[in-house]
N, C-alpha and C positions, 0 to 999 in steps of 0.2 A: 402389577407384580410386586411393588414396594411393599402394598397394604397387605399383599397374603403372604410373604415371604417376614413384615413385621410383626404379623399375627400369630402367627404359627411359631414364630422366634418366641416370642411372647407368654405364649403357652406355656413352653417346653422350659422356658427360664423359672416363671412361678411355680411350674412343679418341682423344678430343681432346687430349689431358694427358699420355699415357704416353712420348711420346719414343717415342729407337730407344734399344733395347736391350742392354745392353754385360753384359760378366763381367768379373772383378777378375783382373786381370795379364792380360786378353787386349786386344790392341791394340786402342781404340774412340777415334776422332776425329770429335769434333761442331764444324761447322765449323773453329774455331781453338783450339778445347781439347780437349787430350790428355786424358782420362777414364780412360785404363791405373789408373792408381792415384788414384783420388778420396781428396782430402784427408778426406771424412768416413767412409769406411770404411777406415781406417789399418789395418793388423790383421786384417781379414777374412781367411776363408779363399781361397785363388785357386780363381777359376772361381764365387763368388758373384756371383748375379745381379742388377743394378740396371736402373732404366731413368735416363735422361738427355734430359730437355728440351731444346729448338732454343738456350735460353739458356747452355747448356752445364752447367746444374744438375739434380743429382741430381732426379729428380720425386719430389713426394708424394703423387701418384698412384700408385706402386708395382703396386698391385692391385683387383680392381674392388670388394672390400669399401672399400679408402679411398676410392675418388669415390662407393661406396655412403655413407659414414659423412659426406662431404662434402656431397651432395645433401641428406640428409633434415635436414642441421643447416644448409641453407640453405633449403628447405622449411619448415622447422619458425620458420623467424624468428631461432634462436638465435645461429647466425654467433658461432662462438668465436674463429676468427680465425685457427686453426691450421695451415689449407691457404685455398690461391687459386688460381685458374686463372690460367696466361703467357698463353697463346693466345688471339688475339682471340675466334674460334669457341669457346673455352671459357668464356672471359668472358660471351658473347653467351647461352649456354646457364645460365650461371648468373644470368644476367638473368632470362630466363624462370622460371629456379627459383623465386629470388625472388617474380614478381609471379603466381605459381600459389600460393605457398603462403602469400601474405598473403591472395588471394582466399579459399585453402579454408580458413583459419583464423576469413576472418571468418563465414563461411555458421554454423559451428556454433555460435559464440558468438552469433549472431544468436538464433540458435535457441534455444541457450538461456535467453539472457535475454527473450527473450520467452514459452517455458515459466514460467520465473523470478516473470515479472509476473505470467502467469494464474494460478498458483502461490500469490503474494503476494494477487489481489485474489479469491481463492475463499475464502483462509483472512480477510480480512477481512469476507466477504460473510456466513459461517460465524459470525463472533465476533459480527458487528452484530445476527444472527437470534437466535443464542444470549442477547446482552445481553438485545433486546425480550422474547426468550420471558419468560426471569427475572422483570426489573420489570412484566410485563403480568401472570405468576403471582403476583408478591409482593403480599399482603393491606396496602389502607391503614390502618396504625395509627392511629385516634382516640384520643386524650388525653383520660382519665376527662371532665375537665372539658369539654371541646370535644364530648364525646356526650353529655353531659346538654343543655347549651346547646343541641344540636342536637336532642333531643328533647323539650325544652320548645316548641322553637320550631315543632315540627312541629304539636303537638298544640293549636296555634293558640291558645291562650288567652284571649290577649288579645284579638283578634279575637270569639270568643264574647262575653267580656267588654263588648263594646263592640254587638255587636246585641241582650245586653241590657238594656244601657241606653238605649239605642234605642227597642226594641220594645216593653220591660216599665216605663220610667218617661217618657221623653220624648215619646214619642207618645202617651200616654194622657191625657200633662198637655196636651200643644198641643190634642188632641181636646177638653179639659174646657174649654180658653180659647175657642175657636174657637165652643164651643156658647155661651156662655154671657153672655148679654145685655150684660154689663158691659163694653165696651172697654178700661176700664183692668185691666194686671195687676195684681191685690194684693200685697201684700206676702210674703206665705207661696208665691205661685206663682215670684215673682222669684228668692226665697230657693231654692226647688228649683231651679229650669235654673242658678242660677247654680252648685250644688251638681253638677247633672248633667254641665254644663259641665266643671267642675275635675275630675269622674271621669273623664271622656272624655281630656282633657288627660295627666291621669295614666297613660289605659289607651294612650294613645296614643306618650307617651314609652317604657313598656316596652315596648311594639310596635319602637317604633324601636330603641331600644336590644337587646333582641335577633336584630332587622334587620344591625345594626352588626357584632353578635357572631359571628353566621351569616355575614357574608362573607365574616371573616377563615376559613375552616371553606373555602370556597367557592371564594376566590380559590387560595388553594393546590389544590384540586384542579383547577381548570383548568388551573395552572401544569404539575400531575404531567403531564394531559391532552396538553397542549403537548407535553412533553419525549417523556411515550412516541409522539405521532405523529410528529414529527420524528426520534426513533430506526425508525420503521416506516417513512419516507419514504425514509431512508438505506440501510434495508437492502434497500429495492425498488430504490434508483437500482444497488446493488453488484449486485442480483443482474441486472438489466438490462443491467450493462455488461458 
C-alpha cells in the first residue's frame, strides 16, 4: 500500500512541479525570463535538457525519481528540506503527503508497541511463575537448635508431665482427704499439694517457655506462607491480564 499510494503521490507531484521544458542555447522564455542560458548550468553542453517552473527557476523536479525521492521523504516524516513544491496544487499534494504518512507511521508503531507490552508482560508473568515455582520448591532450612526445640515441644512432655501429677499424686491425695473423717488437712497433706503445686508451676513454666520458643519457629513460617501466596496471587493476576 506504501509503494502505490508513494507512486501515484509521485506522479501527480512531477506533473505538478515539472514546468515547461527548455534545452540550453535553445530560445525558452518563461513569462519574463529568458532561460536560453541559465545562470546555473554555465558550461553545459547545448541542447541539455532542463525543466523551468512558472517562477522562472530551474525545477527540482527534474525527474519522476526526484518527486519519487521527494514523496517518500515527505511520507516518511523526515523532510530534509532539499526540495519543495512552487505550485499551490503541489503544495496542496504534499499536504496530503504529509498527513498519510504521519497516519501510516503511527498504525505500526501502534502496533508495535503494543506487541512490546504483551511482549514485556508474558516475560514477567513467566519470571513471577518461575520465582514461586523455586521458593515453593526450595526446602525450609531449620536451625539445629530451632529442630530440636521443635521436637521437644512436639513430643509434649510437659503436658504428660503434668496429667501425672494430676492423676498419679494429686487426685489420689484429694480422694484420701475427701474420705477421710477429719475435716482438717494435716500437715504432711499440706506439705504434698503444696509440693504438687510448685511441680505443676514448674511444669507449667516449661510448657510455656517452649510455647514461646515454638512461635518464634512458627511466626516465620507464616511469614514465608504470606510471601509465597502473594508471589502466587501475582503471578495469577499476570497471567489473567
Amino acid at each position: 500500500m506504501l509503494m502505490v499510494v508513494t507512486t501515484i503521490l509521485s506522479f501527480i507531484m512531477f506533473e505538478l512541479e515539472k514546468g515547461q521544458e527548455c534545452f540550453y542555447g535553445q530560445e525558452c522564455i518563461i513569462g519574463e525570463h529568458n532561460m536560453t542560458y541559465p545562470a546555473e548550468l554555465e558550461g553545459s553542453l547545448p541542447g541539455k535538457r532542463f525543466l523551468v517552473n512558472f517562477k522562472g527557476e530551474i525545477s527540482s523536479f527534474d525527474d519522476f525519481f526526484s518527486a519519487f525521492w521527494f514523496v517518500i521523504v515527505t511520507l516518511a516524516t523526515v523532510g530534509y528540506g532539499d526540495m519543495e513544491p512552487v505550485t499551490s496544487s503541489g503544495k496542496l499534494v504534499a499536504v496530503v503527503a504529509m498527513i498519510f504518512g504521519a497516519c501510516y507511521t503511527a498504525m505500526p508503531l501502534t502496533l508495535v508497541g503494543s506487541q512490546f507490552n504483551k511482549s514485556y508482560l508474558e516475560y514477567k508473568r513467566r519470571e513471577a511463575l518461575l520465582r514461586t515455582k523455586q521458593e515453593v520448591g526450595k526446602p525450609y532450612v531449620v536451625k539445629p537448635g530451632e529442630l530440636e526445640r521443635w521436637e521437644t515441644f512436639a513430643r509434649n512432655e510437659s503436658f504428660n508431665q503434668m496429667l501425672q501429677l494430676l492423676r498419679g499424686r494429686l487426685e489420689p491425695l484429694l480422694d484420701s482427704i475427701e474420705k477421710s473423717e477429719v475435716n482438717i488437712i494435716d500437715d504432711d497433706n499440706k506439705a504434698e499439694i503444696s509440693n504438687i503445686s510448685a511441680e505443676l508451676k514448674r511444669v507449667i513454666f516449661v510448657e510455656r517457655l517452649q510455647v514461646m520458643r515454638v512461635s518464634v519457629i512458627v511466626n516465620y513460617l507464616r511469614k514465608e506462607g504470606i510471601r509465597l501466596a502473594e508471589q502466587q496471587v501475582t503471578a495469577l493476576q499476570s497471567v489473567v491480564s
